[in-house]
C-alpha positions in Angstrom: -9.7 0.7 8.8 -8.7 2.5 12.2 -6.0 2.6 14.7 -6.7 2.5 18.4 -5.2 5.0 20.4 -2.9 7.1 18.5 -0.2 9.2 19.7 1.3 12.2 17.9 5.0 11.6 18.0 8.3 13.5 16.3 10.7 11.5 14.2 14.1 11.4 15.2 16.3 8.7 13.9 16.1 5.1 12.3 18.5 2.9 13.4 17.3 0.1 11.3 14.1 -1.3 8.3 12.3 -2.1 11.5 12.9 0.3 14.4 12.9 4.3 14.7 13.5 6.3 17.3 10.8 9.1 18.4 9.9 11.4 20.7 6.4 11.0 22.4 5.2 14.3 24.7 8.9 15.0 25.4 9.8 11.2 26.4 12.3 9.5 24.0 11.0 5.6 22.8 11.6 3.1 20.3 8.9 2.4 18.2 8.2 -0.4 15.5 8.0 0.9 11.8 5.7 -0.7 9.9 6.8 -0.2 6.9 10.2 -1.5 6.0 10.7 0.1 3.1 13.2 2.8 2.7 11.0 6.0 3.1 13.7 8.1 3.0 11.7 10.7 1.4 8.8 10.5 4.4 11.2 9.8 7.7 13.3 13.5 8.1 14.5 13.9 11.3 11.9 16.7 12.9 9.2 15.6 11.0 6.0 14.6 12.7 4.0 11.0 12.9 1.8 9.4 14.1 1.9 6.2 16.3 0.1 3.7 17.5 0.0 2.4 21.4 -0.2 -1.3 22.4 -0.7 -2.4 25.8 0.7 -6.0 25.0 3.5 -6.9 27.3 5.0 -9.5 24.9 6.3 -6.9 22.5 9.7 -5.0 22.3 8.2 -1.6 21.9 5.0 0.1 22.8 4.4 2.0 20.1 3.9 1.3 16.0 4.8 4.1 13.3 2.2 4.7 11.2 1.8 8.1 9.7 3.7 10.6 8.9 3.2 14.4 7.7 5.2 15.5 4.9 4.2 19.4 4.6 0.8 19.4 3.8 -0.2 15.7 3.2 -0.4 13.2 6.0 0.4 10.3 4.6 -0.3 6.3 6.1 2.9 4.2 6.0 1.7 1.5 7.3 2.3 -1.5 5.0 -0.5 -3.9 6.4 -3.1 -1.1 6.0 -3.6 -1.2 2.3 -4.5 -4.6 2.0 -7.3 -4.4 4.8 -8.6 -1.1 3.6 -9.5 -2.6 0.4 -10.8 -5.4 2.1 -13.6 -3.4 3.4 -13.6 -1.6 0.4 -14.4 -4.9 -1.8 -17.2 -5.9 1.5 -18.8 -2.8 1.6 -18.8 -1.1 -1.8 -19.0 -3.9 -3.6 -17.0 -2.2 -7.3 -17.4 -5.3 -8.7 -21.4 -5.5 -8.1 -23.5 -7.9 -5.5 -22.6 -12.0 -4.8 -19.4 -11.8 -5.3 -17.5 -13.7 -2.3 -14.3 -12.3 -1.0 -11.2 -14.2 -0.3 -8.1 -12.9 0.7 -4.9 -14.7 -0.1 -5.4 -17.0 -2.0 -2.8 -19.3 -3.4 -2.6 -19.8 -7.2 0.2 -21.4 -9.0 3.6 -20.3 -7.4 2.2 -17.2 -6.0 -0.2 -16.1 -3.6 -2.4 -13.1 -4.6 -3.6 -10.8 -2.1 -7.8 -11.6 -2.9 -9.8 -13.5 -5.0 -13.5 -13.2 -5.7 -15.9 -15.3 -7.6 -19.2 -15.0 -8.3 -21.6 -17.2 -10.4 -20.0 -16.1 -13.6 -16.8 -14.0 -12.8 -13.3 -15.4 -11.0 -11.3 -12.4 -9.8 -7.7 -12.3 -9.3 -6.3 -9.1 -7.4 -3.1 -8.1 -6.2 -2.6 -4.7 -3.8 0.4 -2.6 -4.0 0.9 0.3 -1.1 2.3 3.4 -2.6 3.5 6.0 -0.4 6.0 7.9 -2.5 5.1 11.1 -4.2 7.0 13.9 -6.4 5.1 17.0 -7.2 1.9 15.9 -6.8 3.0 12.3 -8.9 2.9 9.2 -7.1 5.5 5.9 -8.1 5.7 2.9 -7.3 8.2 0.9 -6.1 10.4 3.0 -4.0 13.1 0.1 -4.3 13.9 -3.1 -6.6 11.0 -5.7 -6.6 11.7 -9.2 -8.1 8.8 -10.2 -6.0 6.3 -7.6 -7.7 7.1 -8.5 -11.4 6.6 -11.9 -10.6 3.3 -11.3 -9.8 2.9 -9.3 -12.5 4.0 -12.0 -14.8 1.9 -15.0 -12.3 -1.6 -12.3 -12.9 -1.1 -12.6 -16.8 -0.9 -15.9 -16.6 -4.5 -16.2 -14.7 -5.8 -15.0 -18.1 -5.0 -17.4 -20.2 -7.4 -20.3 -17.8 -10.3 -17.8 -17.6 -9.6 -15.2 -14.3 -9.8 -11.6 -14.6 -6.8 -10.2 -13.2 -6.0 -6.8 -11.5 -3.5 -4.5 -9.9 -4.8 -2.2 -7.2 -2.3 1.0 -6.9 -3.4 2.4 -3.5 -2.3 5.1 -2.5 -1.6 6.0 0.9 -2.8 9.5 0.8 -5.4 11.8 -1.4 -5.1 14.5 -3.8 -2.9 13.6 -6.4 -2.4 14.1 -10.0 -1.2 10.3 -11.5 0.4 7.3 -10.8 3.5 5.7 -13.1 5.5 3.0 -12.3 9.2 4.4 -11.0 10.9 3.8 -14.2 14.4 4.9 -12.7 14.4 2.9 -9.6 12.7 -0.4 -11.1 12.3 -0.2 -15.2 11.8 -4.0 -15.4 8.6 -3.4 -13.0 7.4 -0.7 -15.1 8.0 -2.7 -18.3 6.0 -5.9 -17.0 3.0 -3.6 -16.0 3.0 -2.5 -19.7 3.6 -5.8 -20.9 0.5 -7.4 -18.3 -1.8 -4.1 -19.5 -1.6 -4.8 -22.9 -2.3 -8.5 -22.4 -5.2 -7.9 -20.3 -4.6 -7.0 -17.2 -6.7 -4.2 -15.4 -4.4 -1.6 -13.6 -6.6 -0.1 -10.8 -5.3 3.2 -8.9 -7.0 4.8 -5.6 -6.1 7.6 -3.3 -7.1 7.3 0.2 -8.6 9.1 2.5 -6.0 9.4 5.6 -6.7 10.6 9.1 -4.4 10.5 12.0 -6.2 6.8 13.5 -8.0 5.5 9.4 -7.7 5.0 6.0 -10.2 4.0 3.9 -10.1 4.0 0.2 -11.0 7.1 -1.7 -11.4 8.5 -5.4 -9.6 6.5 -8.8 -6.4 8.4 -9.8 -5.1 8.0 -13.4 -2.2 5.7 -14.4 0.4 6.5 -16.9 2.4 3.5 -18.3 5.5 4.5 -20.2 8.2 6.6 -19.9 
């Protein structure tokens, strides 16, 4: 996937989940974060991202935070990116194999996965989870409390039992990394239902990306450790 007309940008403040404010080429703006997350760890005043321009005059702000450079890695923090990135991942590399048909979003039981494919004898289920925070070289996910993720944890392990093959796609939102593990100390009940959906069944995928100021496309497996 790619950006159109990126801007390089400094990170000064962030008023609010939704908002930050930046300076472009010495001019102070307010730009949209896409990502509202708390990225506490990526957003530090001075640090350096990357934004996108829009010419629409309906919106608020011109501008869209998408990137950001934490020492070495630049790292995409955009939170719609992950799910079309592997959207042209599933089209174009087809991991699966050939004739499968891709559909993203699609409703099953009280939940609505991000894609389902099905081909004459396979019926997917997958669900895509963004990951954007990384210690040493280790990447976790969530960054905060998720109700919403162990549900459909718990709604994936479920598919099972009528016949679906269920995954979890990690990706994350930047390359060269040793592992992913679920983030124990900020969510154990996550990390416990991605054991718990593992050892039922459940495939737990994991990707790094490869990340460029204006694309991200998805890059090599990285290994995932369950447990503490």
């Amino acid at each position: 996937m790619r950006y159109d007309n990126i801007h390089k940008g400094k990170f000064l403040s962030r008023p609010n989940r939704f908002i930050a404010n930046v300076e472009i080429d010495g001019k102070a703006e307010v730009c949209h974060v896409k990502n509202t997350g708390r990225c506490k760890e990526l957003l530090i005043k001075g640090c350096t991202v990357w934004l996108e321009h829009s010419d629409s005059e309906s919106r608020k702000t011109a501008f869209d935070l998408v990137a950001v450079e934490k020492g070495d890695r630049l790292i995409n923090m955009d939170s719609q990116a992950p799910n079309k990135a592997i959207g042209e991942w599933l089209r174009e590399k087809m991991p699966f194999g050939e004739g499968f048909s891709v559909y993203p979003e699609k409703k099953y039981g009280n939940s609505r996965f991000d894609f389902y494919l099905e081909s004459q004898d396979r019926k997917i289920f997958m669900e895509v989870k963004g990951c954007t925070l990384e210690k040493d070289g280790v990447v976790l996910f969530p960054d905060a409390p998720t109700l919403r993720g162990v549900k459909h944890i718990e709604e994936l392990s479920h598919c099972l039992d009528e016949g679906y093959e269920s995954y979890i796609m990690i990706l994350v939102q930047m390359s060269d990394v040793k592992y992913f593990t679920p983030n124990y100390d900020t969510h154990p009940e996550f990390g416990e239902a991605l054991e718990k959906a593992s050892r039922k069944g459940v495939k737990i995928l994991c990707y790094d990306c490869n990340v460029t100021h204006d694309s991200m496309t998805v890059g090599k497996p990285v290994k995932v450790k369950l447990g503490r």
